[in-house]
Every structure is written in structure tokens, then in C-alpha cells.
TILUM-171797 format. One record per residue: residue in one letter; z, y, x of N, C-alpha, C, O in turn. Coordinates in steps of 0.1 Angstrom, whole numbers, plus 5000, padded with zeros to 4 digits. Layout:
% residues N
AZYXZYXZYXZYX...
//
This chain:
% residues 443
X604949666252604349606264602749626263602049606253X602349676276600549676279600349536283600849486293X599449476275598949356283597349406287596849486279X596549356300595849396304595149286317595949256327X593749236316593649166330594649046333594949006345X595148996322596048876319597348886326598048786329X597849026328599049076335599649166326598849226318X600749176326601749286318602849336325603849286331X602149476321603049586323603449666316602749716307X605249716319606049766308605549926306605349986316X605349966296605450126289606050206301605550296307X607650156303608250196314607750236325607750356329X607250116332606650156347605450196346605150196358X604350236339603150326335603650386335603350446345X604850466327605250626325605850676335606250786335X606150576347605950686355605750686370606450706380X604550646366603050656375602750816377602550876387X602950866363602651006360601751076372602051166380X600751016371599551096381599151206380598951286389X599051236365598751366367599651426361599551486350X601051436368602151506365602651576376603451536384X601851736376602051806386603451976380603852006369X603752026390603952106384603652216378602652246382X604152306367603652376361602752466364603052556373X601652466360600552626367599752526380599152586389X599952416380599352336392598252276386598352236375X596952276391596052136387596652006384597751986388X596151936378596251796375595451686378594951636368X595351616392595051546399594251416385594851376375X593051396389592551256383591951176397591351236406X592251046398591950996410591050856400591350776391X589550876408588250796406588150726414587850766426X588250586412587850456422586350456422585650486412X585650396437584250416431583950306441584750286450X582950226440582150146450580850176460580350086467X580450316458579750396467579750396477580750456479X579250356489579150416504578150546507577450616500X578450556519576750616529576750756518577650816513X574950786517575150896512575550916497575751026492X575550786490575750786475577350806477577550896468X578350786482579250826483579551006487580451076483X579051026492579051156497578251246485578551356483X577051156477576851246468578251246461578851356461X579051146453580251136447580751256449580651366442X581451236461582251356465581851516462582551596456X580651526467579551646456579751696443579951806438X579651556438579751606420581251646419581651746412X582051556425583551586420584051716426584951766419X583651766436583651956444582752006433582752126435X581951986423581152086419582152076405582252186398X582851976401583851986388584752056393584852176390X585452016402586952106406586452216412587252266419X584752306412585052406416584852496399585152616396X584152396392583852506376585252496375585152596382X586452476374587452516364588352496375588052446386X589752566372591452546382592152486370593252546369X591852386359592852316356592852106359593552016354X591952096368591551966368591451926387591352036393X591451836395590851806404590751646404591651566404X589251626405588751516406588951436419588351466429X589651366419589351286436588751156440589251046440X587851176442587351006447587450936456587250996467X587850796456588350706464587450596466587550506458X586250566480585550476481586750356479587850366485X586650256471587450126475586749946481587149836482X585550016485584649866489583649806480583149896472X583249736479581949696473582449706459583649726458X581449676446581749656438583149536429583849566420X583049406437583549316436585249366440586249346433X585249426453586149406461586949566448588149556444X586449646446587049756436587349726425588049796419X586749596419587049516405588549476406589449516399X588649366421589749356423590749426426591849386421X590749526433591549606435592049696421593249726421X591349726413591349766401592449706389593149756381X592149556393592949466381594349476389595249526383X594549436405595349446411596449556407597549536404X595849696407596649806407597049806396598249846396X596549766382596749816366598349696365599449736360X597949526372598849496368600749516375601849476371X600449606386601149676395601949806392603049846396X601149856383601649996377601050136380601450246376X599750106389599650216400598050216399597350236409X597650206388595750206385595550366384596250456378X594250376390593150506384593050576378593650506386X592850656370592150746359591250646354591350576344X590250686366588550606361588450526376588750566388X588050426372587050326380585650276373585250276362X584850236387583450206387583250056388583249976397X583150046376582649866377581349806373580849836362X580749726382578849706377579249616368580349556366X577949596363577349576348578349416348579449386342X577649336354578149206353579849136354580349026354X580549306354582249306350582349376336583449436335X581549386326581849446317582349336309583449366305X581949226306583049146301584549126301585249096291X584749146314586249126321586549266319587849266320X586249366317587049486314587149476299588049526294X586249416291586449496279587449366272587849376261X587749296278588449156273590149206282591049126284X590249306285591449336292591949446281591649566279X592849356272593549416263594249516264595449486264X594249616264595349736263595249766277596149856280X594449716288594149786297593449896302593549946313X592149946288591350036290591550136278592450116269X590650236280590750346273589250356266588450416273X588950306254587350316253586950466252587750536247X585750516257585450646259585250736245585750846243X584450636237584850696224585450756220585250866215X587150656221588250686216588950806225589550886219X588750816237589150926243588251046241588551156245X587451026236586851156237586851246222586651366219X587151146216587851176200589051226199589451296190X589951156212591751186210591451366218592051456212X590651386227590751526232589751606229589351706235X589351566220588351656208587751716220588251816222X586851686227585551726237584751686230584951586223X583651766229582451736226581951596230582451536240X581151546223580651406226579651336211579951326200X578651316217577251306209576651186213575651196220X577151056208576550946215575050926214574650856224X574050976204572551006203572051066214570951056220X573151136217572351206233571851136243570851176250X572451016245572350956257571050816252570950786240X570350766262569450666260570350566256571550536261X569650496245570250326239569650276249570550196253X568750266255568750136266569550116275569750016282X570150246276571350306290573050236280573850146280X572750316275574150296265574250206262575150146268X573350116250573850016244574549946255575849976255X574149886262574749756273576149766275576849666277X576749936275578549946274579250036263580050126264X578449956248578549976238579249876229578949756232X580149876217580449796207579049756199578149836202X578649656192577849636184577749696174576849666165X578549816171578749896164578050056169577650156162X577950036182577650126187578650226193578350346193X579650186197580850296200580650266215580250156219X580850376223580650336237582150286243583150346238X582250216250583450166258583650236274584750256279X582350256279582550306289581250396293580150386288X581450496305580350586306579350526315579850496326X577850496313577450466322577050596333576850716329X576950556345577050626358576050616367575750716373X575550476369574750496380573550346373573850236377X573050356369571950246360570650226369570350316376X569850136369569350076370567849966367568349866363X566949956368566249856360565049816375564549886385X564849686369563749616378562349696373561949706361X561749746385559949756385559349686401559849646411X558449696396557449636408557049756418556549856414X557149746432556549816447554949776448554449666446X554549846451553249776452552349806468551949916468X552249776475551249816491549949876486549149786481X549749976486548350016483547349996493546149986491X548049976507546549956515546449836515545349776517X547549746512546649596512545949576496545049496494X546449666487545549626474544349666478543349596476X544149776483542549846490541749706501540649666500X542749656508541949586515541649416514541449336522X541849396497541949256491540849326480540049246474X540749436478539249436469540249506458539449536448X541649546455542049556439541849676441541449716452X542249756428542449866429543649926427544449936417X543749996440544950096440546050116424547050076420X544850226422545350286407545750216395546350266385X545350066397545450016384545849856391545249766395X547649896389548149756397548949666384549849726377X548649566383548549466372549949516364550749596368X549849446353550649496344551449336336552449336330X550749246339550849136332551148976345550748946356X551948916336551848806348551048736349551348686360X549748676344548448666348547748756363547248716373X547948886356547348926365548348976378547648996389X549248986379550048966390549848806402549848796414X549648726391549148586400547648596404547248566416X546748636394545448696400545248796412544448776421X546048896413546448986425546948926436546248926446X547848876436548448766447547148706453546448736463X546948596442546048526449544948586457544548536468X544348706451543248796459543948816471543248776481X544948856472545648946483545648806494545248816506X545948696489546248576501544548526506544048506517X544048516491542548476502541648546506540548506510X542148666504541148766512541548796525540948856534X542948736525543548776540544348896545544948916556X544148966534544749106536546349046539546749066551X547448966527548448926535549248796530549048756518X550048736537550448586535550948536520551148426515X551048656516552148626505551448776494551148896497X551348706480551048786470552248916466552149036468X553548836461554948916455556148836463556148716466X556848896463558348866461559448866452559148896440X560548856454561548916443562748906447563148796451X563749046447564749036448565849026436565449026424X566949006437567648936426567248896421566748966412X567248736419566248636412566648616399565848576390X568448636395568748576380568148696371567648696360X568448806379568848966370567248966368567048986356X566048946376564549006373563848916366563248946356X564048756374563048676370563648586358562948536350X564748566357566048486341565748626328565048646318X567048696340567448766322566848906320566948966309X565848976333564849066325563449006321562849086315X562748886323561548836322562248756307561348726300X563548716301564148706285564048826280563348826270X564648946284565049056278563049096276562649056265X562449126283560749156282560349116265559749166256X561248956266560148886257560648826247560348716242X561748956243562748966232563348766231563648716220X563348706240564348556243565448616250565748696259X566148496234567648516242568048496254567148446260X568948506261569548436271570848376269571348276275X571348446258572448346260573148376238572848466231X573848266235574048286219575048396218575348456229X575548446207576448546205575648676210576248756217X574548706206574048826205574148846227574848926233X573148766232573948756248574948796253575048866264X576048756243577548736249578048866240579148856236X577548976237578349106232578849066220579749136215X578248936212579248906198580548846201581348806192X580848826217582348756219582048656232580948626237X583048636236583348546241583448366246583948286254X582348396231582548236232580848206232580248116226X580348296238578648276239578348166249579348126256X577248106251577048036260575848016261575247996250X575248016272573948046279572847906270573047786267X572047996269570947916262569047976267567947976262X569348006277567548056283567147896288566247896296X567647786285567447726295565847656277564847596277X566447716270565747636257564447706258563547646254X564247796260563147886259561947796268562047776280X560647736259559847676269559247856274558847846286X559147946271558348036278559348086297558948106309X560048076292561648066304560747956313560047996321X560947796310561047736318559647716325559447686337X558347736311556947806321557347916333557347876345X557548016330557848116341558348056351557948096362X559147966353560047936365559147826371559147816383X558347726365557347646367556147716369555247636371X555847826370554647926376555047976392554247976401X556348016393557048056404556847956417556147986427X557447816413556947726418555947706425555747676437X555047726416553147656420552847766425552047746434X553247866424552748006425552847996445552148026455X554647926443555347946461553947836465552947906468X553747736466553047666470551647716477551247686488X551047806467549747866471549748016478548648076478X551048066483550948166488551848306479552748386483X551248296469550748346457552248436459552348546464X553448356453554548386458555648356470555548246476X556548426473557448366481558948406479559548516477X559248286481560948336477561848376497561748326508X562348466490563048566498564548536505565048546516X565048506492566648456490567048556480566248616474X568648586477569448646468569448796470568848856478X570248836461570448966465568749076468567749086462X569049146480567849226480567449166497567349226507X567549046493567148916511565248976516564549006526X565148946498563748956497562549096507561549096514X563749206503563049346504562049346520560949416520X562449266531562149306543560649256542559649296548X560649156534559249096534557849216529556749206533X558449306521557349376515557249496528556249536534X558449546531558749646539557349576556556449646561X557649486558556949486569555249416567554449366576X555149446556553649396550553149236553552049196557X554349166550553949026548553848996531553248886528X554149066524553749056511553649166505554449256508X552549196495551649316489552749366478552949486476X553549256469554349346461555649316460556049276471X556349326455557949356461558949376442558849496438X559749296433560049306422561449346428561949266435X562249486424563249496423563849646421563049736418X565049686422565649756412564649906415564049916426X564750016402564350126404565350206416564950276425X566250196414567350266423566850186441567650216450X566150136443565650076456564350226462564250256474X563650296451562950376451562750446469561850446478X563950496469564850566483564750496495564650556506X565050306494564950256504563250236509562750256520X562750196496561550146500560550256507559650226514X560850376504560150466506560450526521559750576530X561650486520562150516536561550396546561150426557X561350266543560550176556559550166549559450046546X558650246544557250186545556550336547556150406537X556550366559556550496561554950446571554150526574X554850336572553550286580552050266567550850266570X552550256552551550276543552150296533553350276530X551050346523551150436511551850276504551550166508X552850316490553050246476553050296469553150416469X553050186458553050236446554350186434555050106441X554750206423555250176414554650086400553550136395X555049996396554149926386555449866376556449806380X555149876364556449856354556749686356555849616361X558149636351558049486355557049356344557049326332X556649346350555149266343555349166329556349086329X554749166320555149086309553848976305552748996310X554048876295553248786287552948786279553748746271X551448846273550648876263549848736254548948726247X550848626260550948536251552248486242552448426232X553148526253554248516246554648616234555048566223X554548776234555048876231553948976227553349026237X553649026218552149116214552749246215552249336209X554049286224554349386228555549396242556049286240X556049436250556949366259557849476250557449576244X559349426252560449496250560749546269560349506280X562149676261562649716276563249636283563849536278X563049656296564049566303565349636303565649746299X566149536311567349596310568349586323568049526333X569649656321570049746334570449716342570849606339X570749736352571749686363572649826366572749916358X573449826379574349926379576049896376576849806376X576050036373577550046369578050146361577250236358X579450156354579950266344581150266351581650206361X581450376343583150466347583850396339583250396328X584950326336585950256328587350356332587750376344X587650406319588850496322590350386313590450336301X591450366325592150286324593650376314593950486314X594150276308595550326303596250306311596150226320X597350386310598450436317599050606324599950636331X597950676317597750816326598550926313598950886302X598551036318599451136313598351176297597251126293X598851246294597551356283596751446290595551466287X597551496300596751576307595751526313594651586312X595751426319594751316330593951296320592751326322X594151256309593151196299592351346294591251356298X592751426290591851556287591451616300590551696299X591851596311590551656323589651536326588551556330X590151376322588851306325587651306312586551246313X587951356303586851406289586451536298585351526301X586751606301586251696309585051696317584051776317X585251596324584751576335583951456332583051426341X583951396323582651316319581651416311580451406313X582151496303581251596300580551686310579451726307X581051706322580251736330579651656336578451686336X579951526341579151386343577651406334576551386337X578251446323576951416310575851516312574651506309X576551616318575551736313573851726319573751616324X572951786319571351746319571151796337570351726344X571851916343571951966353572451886364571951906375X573451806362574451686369573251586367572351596376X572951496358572451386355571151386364570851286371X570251516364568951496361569251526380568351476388X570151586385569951606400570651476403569951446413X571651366401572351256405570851176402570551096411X569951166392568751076391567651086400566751006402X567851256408566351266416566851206434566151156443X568551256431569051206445568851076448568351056459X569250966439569250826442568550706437568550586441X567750776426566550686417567350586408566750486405X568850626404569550586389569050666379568850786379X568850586368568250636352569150746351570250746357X568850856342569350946339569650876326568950796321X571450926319571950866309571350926299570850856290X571151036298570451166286569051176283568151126291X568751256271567751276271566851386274565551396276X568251516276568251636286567651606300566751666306X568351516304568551526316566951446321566251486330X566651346314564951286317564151396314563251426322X564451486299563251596297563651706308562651776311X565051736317564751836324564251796340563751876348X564451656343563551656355562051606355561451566365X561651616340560051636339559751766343559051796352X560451866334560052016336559952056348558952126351X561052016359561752006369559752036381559452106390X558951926373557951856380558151756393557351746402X559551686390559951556400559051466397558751416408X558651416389557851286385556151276390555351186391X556151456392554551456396554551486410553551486416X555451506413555751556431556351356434556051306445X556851306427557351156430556251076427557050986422X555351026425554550936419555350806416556150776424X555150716401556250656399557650656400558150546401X558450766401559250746395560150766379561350766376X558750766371559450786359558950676356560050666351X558250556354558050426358559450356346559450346334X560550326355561750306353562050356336562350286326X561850446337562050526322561350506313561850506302X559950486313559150466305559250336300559150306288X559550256311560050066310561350056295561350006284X562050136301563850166290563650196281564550166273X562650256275562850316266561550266257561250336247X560850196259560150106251560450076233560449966227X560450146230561050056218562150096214562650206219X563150016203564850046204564849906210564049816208X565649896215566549756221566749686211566949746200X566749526215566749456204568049346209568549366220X568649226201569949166203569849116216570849096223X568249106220567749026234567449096245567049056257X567549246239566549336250568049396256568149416268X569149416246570049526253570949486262571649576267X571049356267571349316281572049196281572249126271X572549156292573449006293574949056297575349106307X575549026285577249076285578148946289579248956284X578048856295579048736295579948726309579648736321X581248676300582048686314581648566325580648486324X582448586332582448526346580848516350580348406355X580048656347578848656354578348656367577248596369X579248756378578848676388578748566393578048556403X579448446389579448326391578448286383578148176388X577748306375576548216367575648286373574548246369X575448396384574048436385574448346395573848246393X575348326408575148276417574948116415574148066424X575348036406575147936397573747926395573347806395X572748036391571548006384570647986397569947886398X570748096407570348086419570247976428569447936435X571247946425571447766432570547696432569947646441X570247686415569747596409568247656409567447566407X567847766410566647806414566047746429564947706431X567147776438566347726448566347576451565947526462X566747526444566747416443565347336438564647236442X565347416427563247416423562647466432561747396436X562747586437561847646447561947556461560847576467X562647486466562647366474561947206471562047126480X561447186458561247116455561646976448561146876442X563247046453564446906444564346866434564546746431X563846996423564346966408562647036401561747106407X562746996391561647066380562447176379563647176380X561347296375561847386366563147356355564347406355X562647266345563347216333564647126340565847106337X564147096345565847026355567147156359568347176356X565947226368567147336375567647426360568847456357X566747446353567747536341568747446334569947476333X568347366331569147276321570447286328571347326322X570647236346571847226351572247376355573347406358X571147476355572047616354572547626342573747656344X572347626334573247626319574247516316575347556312X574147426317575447346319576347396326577547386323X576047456338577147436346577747646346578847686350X577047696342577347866335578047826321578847916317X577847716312578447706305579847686304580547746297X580147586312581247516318582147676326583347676329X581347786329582447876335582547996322583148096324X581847966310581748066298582947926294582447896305X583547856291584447796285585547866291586247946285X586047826309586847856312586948046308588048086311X586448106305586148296309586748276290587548366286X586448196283587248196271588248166266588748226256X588548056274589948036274591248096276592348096271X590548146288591448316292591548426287592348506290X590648456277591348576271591248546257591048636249X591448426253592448386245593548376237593948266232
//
């Protein structure tokens, strides 16, 4: 018996799924779940025509299945049904829940060792990797489409508040000093914003400043981690700056998600914190003034160096149940995934990190970064350093419910309900309380 996603399914009814069991001298069908829309979908489709057109023994097919969330589900759904994927695309904050699904995955490692494909885990960036890595360092899954928080910057309102352009703060001091310029000079209502408030201002402003977020190495030593940023007095200063900060202009909260973004886009606030892969949007509505790129800001009292931040996004999880064949054209086809040519053109299309170190050194060569201003930003951020127990990301299950959980309890400060040290204390109790139940279960 496969147990998997707390469902079991017999050997039997896996075997014969047989997906990629075509007839002889026929390709062999791999079918990729993805959460892609619009043109990121359409690039998908791209990469997978550019694999099935290098070779006639593989065809890649990709299957938009809905948002991220809604393809998780569908995902568990199908594996415990008998009728799952090759590969599916799950973001970061389901890597818990896949890698705790026993006998339902295929770690990439291991497949890439069972089909003797080339595979060089050094190749690829540890700030990228580690996060869907063993603590050992074995990868579990490919990352695909990555991520990290930098700062947008309006350069004509930095021009018309007195800053300078070229040299847009680096530090959260001077990010509150910028603000503030920007509000009493009048140039505009609001200094910064921020989109996704747990992922930028929680667990990448911990990851910066090598604080944990959560015990168990942030969740990758197991399952039975449980959130502890709330102890960090540098944590609960930051969120008690946010505060005073909303009060005086300085900042403004936006809401969840990317609620925030419209505020920078229509020049009611000068800077704008959120993912590198936003690159594409922002650049597409602020087509009325010049921006800029600025790495995400750190405390030179807390930390005499900032560490990387760390990722958002998604990886490929390749599921058990598939033939030999299915499994040696998807080593295939992550090798082409991998290669510097794929990577470095999927990184200039959509403003996701390139996994390699090919693929960043070939769209330097390329001269994308000098034709892009800030876009290598992002990269220079990741690769800071080696990643440290705190820098390499937040692995705990039932995470989207604790970001939405943290959020709560943030705006609950940012409304004035609670202190800073209030709203964390009860975001960690009550993320705690859903890290018991997320333990109990795979159990």
C-alpha cells in the first residue's frame, strides 16, 4: 500500500493509471499540473513545445488547474483517487504538506539518481534550493518559478521631495527618513507600502536578521516546530515602527496579498515592498514615471551584516504512481528545465530568479541587467552570503492559515486594537495551535 496526503492507495490501482503507457515506438505522454494563467501560462506551454520538440521520445503536456491553492487540492484529490500527474506545481507555503505525504512523492534526488540523468545539486543557487531541500541537502523538489521581496521606488517623487534618485535607502532608518521627506515635502501622502505583510515584513525582515521565526530550524527539523518571532524584541520593534510610522504618513497599510500595489502604481505612495517577479507588473502601470529597484531594507543595529532574504514562489513535485518511462522523460525534462538557455530566458520573461548559476551568469552576458535597470537586485539580495537555519526560509505546515492568522492580528495593530507585542503574542498562539493540529496529522 501507498499511503500519501493521509489517503491510501493500492499498488493495484496506481498500476494502472499507466500514463505513460503508450504503444510501442509511440512517445510517452508526461502530464504537468501547473497554477499559471495569462501569459505565464502560455509561456508554460512554450517551454513544454520546446522539450517535445528536442527529442520524439517524451511529450510534455501542461494542464492549467487554477490557482495555486485550488491545484494543491486537486493534486491531493487525484493522488488519493488513483489518477495524479507526473509533476505538479505547488508554492512554497505547501511544501510542508507535500513532503509530510508519505509515499506520495518522488524526491528529485532520488529520481534523478534512479534514471542516471545528469544532476549536480551545486549548480543551482542555495538560496533557491535550500528551501526544497533535506537538511542534508538533497533536493525534494525542483524549484520553478522563485521569488523574493525588493523595494519599487518612484523616482520623480524621490526628485521632487529633495532625495536622490540614485541612491534610494538601504536601511530601515533611512526608509522612514525617506518617507517622512516624501510626506512633508508634499511630493506624496504616503512614504511606502507593503504587499504581503507576513512573507515581507514577519518572515523576510527575520530571515534579513538571521531571527528565527519559528523552532525546529523554521519548521525544516519536523513537524513539531512552532512559531516563535513573536520572542524576537527586534520583530516586535519593527511591527511597533509600522504602527507609528501608519500614523505619521510615513507608512500605509494596503491590505493582503498584492491589495497594496495600486497605491504605488497611482503615485499616492513613493515606495512600494514586494515580490521581484512583480517587476513586469509594475513596470507595465507606471508607465506615467520613471522607478527604481532597491534591495529589501535591513537594521544596522540589529545585524552588522543583513542575511538573504528568502523565497516565495513555487517547485515541480513529481508524484508516485507513474510508469519508468514517465519517470525517465520527467529527469529529462527537468534537465532541460535546468539548463542556463531555458532558465535564463523563463527569468528575463517573468522576473522569477533563475535556479542556476549558468543561467544568472548567462543573462549577465546576455546584457539584460544593463538594458533592465534593477533587475538583478533580486539576485544580489539571494545570494548574500550562504543561508543560515534562519535565512533559508519558513517550512511549516498549515502555512497558509498562519499567514492569514498573522495578518489578522497585524491589522488589528495597524487599527489600533492591540500593541505590537499583543498582536504577535496572539499570532503565535493561535499559528501554534494550527502547528499542533498539522502534527498531529502526519503522525
Amino acid at each position: 500500500m501507498v499511503k500519501g496526503f493521509r489517503g491510501i492507495v493500492s499498488m493495484a490501482a496506481l498500476s494502472t493509471l499507466a500514463l505513460g503507457t503508450t504503444p510501442a515506438g509511440a512517445a510517452t505522454d508526461i502530464v504537468w499540473w501547473h497554477a499559471m494563467e495569462g501569459s505565464l501560462g502560455e509561456k508554460i506551454d512554450e517551454i513544454a513545445a520546446g522539450f517535445n520538440q528536442s527529442q520524439s521520445d517524451y511529450v510534455v503536456k501542461p494542464v492549467y488547474k487554477g490557482t495555486y491553492s485550488e491545484n494543491l487540492t486537486s493534486t491531493i484529490a487525484a493522488f488519493r483517487a488513483g489518477n495524479a500527474p507526473a509533476i505538479t506545481q505547488v508554492y512554497e507555503v505547501g511544501t510542508a504538506t507535500m513532503m509530510n505525504a508519505r509515499g506520495a512523492i518522488y524526491p528529485v534526488y532520488e529520481l534523478m539518481a534512479d534514471t542516471d540523468q545528469p544532476f549536480d545539486p551545486d549548480a543551482y543557487l542555495p538560496a533557491v534550493t535550500g528551501y526544497y531541500s533535506t537538511t542534508d541537502g538533497d533536493m525534494l523538489s525542483l524549484p520553478f518559478n522563485s521569488s523574493t521581496p525588493v523595494v519599487y521606488y518612484n523616482r520623480d517623487l524621490f526628485e521632487q521631495a529633495g532625495l536622490d534618485p540614485d541612491a534610494p535607502p538601504t536601511t530601515w532608518k533611512a526608509v522612514a527618513d525617506a518617507g517622512r521627506q516624501v510626506v512633508d515635502s508634499g511630493a506624496a501622502s504616503c512614504g511606502f507600502t507593503t504587499t504581503w505583510p507576513s512573507w515581507i515584513q514577519l518572515e523576510n525582515f527575520a530571515a534579513r536578521h538571521d531571527i528565527p521565526f519559528a523552532s525546529e530550524q523554521n519548521g525544516f527539523g519536523g513537524p513539531s516546530a512552532r512559531v516563535t518571532v513573536n520572542d524576537s524584541d527586534a520583530v516586535v520593534d519593527h511591527v511597533q515602527d509600522l504602527i507609528d510610522w501608519q500614523q505619521s504618513g510615513v507608512f500605509s497599510y494596503g491590505g493582503r496579498e498584492d491589495q497594496a500595489s495600486p497605491r504605488f502604481f497611482s503615485g499616492n505612495c513613493a515606495m512600494l515592498m514586494a515580490s521581484s517577479a512583480s517587476y513586469a507588473s509594475v513596470r507595465d502601470n507606471t508607465e506615467s514615471f520613471d522607478f527604481g529597484v532597491a534591495p529589501l531594507p535591513w537594521d544596522p543595529e540589529v545585524i552588522d551584516e543583513p542575511k538573504n532574504s528568502i523565497i516565495g514562489g513555487a517547485s515541480l513535485w513529481v508524484l508516485q504512481g507513474q510508469s519508468d518511462e514517465v519517470y525517465q522523460g520527467v529527469a529529462r525534462f527537468f534537465n532541460y528545465l535546468s539548463s542556463p538557455e531555458v532558465q535564463a530566458d523563463w527569468h528575463q520573461f517573468t522576473g522569477y530568479l533563475p535556479i542556476t548559476d549558468e543561467a544568472y551568469a548567462l543573462t549577465r552576458e546576455q546584457g539584460f541587467y544593463d538594458d533592465n535597470p534593477g533587475t538583478e537586485i533580486a539576485l544580489q539580495q539571494m545570494t548574500e552570503g550562504e543561508p543560515t537555519d534562519n535565512s533559508r526560509g519558513v517550512r511549516l505546515g498549515n502555512m497558509p492559515q498562519i499567514r492569514d492568522v498573522i495578518e489578522e492580528e497585524l491589522e488589528r495593530a495597524f487599527s489600533g486594537d492591540k500593541t505590537a507585542r499583543q498582536a504577535l503574542d496572539d499570532a503565535a498562539a493561535r499559528s501554534n495551535e494550527l502547528l499542533e493540529q498539522f502534527e498531529r496529522s502526519v503522525r
